[in-house]
N, C-alpha and C positions, 0 to 999 in steps of 0.2 A: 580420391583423397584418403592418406594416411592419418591417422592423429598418431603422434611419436613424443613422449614426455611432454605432453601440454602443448606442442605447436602441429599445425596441419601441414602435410606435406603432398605435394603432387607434382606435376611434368609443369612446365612454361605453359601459355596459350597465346595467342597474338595479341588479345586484348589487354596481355600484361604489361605492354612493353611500355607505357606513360609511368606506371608502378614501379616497375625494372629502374628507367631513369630517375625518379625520387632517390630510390634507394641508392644508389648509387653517388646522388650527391650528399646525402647524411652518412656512408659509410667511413669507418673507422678503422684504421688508419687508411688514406688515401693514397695508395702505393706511387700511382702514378695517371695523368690523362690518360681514359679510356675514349678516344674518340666514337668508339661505338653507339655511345651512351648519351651522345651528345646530338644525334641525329637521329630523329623519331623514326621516318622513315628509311631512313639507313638496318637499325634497329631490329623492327619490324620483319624486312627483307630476311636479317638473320636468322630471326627466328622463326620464321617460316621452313626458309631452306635447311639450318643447320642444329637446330635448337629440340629437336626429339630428345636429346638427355639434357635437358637444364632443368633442374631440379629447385623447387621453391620450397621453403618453410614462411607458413602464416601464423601470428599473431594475432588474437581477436581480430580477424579477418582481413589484415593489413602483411601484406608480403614484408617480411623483416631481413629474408638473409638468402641469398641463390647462388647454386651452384652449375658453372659452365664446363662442359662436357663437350671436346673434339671428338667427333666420332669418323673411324676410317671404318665402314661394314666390312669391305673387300677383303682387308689387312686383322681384321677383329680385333684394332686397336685401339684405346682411347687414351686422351689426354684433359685431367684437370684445367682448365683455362683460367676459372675465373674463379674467384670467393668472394661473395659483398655482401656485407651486413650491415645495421645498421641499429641503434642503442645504445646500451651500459654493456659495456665490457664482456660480465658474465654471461647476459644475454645473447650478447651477439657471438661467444664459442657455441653455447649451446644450440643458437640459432643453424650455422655452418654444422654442427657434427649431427646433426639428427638428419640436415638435409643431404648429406654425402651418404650419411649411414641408408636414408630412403634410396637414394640414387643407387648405391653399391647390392643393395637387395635388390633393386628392379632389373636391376643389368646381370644377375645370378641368374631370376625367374625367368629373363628373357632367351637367356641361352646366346646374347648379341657378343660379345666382347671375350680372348680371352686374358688380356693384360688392359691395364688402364695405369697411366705414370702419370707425374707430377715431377715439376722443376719452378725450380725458385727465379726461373725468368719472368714469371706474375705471381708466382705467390713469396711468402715471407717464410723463413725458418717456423715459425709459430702458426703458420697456416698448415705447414706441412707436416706439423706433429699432430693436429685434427685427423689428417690421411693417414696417419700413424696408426693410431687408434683405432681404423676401420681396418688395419688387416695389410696396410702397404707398409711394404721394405724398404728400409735406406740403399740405395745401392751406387751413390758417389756423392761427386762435389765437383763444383766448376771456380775452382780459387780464382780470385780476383776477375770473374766475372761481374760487370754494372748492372744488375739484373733488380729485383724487388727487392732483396732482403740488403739495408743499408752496409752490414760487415763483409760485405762480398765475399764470402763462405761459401752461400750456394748450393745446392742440396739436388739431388736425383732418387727417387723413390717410385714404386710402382710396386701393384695388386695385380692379384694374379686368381684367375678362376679356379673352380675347381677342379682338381687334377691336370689341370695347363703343365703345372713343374715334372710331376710325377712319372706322365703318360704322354706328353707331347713335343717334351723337349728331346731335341737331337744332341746327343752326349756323345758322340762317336767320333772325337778330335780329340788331339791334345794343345795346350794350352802354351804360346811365348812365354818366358822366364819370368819376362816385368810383366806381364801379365795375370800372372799367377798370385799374386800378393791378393789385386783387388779380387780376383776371383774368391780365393778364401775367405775374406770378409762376406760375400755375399754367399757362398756357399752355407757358412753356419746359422746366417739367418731363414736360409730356403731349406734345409734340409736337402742340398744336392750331393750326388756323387764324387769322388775326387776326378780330375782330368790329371791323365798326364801331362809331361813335360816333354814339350818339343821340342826336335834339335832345328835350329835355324838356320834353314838357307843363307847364303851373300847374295846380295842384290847383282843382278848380270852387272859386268866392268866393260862391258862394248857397248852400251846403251849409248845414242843420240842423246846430248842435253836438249832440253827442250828447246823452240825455237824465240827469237823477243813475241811476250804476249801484249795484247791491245787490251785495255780496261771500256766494256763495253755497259754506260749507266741508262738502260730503256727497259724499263721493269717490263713492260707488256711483251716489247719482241723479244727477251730473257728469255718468260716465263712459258712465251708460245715453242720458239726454240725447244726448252723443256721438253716441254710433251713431247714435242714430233721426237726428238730423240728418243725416250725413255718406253715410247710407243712400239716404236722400232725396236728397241730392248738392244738400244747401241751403249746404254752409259757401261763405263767400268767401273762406279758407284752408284748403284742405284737403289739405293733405299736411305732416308731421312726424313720421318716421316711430320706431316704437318709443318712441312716448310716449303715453300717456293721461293726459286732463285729469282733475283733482281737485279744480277752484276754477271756478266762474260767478262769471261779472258780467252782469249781468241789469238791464235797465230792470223796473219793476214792471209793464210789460205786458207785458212778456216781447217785444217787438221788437226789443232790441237784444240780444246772448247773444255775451260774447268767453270763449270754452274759454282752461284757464290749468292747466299741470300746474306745481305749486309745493312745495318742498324747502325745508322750513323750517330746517333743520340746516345746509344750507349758505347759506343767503337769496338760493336759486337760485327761476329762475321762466322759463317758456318760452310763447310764446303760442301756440296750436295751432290756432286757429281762429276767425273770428265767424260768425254767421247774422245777419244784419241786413235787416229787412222797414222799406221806407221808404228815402230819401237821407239820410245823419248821415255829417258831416267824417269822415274817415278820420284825420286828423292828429290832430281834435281827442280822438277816441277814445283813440287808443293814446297817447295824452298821456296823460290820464285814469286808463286802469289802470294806465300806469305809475306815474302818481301814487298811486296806491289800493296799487298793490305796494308802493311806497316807504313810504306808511306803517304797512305790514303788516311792514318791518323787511326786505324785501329788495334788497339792493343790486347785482343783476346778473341782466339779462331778456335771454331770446333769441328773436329771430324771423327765419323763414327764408322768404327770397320767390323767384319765377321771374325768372332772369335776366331774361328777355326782356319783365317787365312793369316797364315804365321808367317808368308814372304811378304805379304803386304803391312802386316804390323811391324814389319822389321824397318821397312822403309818408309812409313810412317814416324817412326822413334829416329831413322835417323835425318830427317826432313823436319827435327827439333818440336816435335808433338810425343806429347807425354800423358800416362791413362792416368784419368781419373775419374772411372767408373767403369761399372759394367753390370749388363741390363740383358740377363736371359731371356729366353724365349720373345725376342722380337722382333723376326719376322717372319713370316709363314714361310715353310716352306714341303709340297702336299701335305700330308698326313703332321709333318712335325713341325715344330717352332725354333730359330737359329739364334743365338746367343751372338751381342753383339759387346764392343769393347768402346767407351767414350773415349776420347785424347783431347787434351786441347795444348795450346801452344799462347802463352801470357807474355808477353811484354815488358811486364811487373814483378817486382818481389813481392812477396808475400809474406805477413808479417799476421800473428795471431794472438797477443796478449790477453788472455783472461776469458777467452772467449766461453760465454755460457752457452750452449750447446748441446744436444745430446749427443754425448759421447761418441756414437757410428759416426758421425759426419769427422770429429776429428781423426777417427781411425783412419779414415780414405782419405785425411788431409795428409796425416804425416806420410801414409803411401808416396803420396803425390810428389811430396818434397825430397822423400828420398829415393823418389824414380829421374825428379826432374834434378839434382843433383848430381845421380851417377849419368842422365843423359849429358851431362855437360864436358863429360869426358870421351864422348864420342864425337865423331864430326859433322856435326852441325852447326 
């Protein structure tokens, strides 16, 4: 037990979880149903299994405000999950920043983690300026994504260990052209290197278009599929991390397989992965499922690639996905960590009147709009 300006702080325990669910129905603003929270023993389960970094702050002995922590050990990655608090207003920041602040020193002392992010698909703009304040970077926006924060703004941020940037990032690429805008944004807040400017490859012109794909909705046999591939170390994207697919598209010989984790409540859709036996367009592909999403009624896809592969972000950009972020050192690879580039592909215009905001997020917005403007002169 910490005591931190007046409230106690510590890890979860099993016998918290009846306290957990209180709080959760007094919390303030209630972003959205957490079914979690709504099944004691469901609950429980969690935090047995996954709940070593959920972090409490107490009030005269009464849990007021918890913070949830995805944790990958293997990947030394984590992710922000949850924020609930519950009070006046004041109380309930102070509540959340002392409890991240506990949590962001436990995970120094422990040596577990070297990145930890945060995205406004559960938290709010105003939850994410709390991560602000412990030391995390802006480092994009997911425009007119349905996610927590009601302006569909959207935000990407992530903390970083020490010496993670300095000593373990691999710098030894250079950087696509649209690519480079966000980099610079993120560059002056880390104190990074410049990269170069790469010249870009053309996408091969004798490629197979892909072959018609089959929309496959069996979340289990999806998500087992998954594994056995990624096992095998067959995907040609294989890192997204804290996500499992729920949707195939499948050629009917099963040669072509794009993994797709899809949110039907928000008409959210993320691409996680393909396996593809054979040469088949990469453009023409992700064309394809986007189009297949699209008419599956979802209007906002994401897909996250390695900075450093400049043929694949080209054909990315022109398969009408456009960056809007990018998020160093995230993913291991031996001794270093690989800088990755966000894109998404909306549906929607986007429209920003008045928006109050810290500043960074609109920086990475107008990127956005003037990346996904001059995309629109290319063929997609």
């Amino acid at each position: 037990m910490t005591n931190k300006k007046g409230f106690d702080c510590r890890f979860v325990e099993l016998d918290d979880a009846f306290d957990l669910m209180r709080l959760y129905q007094g919390s303030i603003p209630r972003i959205k149903s957490d079914a979690l929270f709504l099944d004691l023993a469901r609950l429980r389960g969690e935090i047995e299994t996954n709940g070593r970094y959920w972090a409490v702050a107490l009030s005269k002995g009464q849990i007021v405000a918890l913070i949830a922590l995805q944790h990958d050990a293997e990947n030394r990655l984590g992710r922000v999950r949850r924020m609930y608090a519950a009070g006046p207003e004041i109380e309930r920041r102070e509540a959340l920043s002392v409890a991240l602040s506990f949590l962001m020193e436990r995970l120094v002392a422990d040596g577990a983690t070297d990145v930890v992010y945060s995205t406004t698909r559960t938290l709010t703009l105003e939850q994410q300026d709390l991560a602000l304040e412990q030391g995390f970077k802006v480092l994009g926006v997911f425009p007119n994504a349905v996610h927590a924060d009601p302006r569909r703004l959207n935000g990407l941020s992530a903390w970083y260990a020490p010496e993670v940037l300095s000593k373990r990032r691999h710098a030894e690429f250079s950087l696509h052209p649209v690519v480079e805008p966000f980099f610079e944004i993120v560059r002056k807040q880390c104190d990074l290197p410049k990269q170069g400017t790469a010249k870009v490859p053309a996408p091969s012109a004798d490629l197979e278009p892909a072959p018609a794909l089959e929309m496959v909705e069996a979340p289990r046999f999806v998500a087992e599929r998954y594994r056995q591939v990624k096992a095998r170390k067959n995907l040609s994207v294989n890192f997204f991390p804290f996500e499992t697919p729920n949707i195939l598209f499948t050629s009917p010989d099963g040669k072509v397989e794009v993994f797709v984790r899809l949110v039907k409540q928000t008409r959210f859709a993320c691409i996680l992965g393909e396996h593809i036996t054979g040469a088949v367009d990469p453009v023409r592909l992700y064309r394809d499922v986007a189009a297949a999403l699209y008419a599956s009624r979802i209007t906002y896809i994401e897909v996250i690639n390695d900075a450093a592969d400049v043929l694949s972000t080209e054909c990315i950009l022109r398969a009408g996905f456009v960056p809007c972020g990018y998020l160093p050192c995230l993913k291991p690879a031996g001794e270093k960590r690989r800088d990755y580039v966000v894109f998404a592909r909306s549906y929607e215009y986007f429209t920003y009147p008045r928006l109050k905001v810290n500043s960074l997020y609109l920086d990475y917005l107008r990127e956005y709009c003037k990346a996904r403007a001059a995309m629109s002169t290319r063929d997609a």
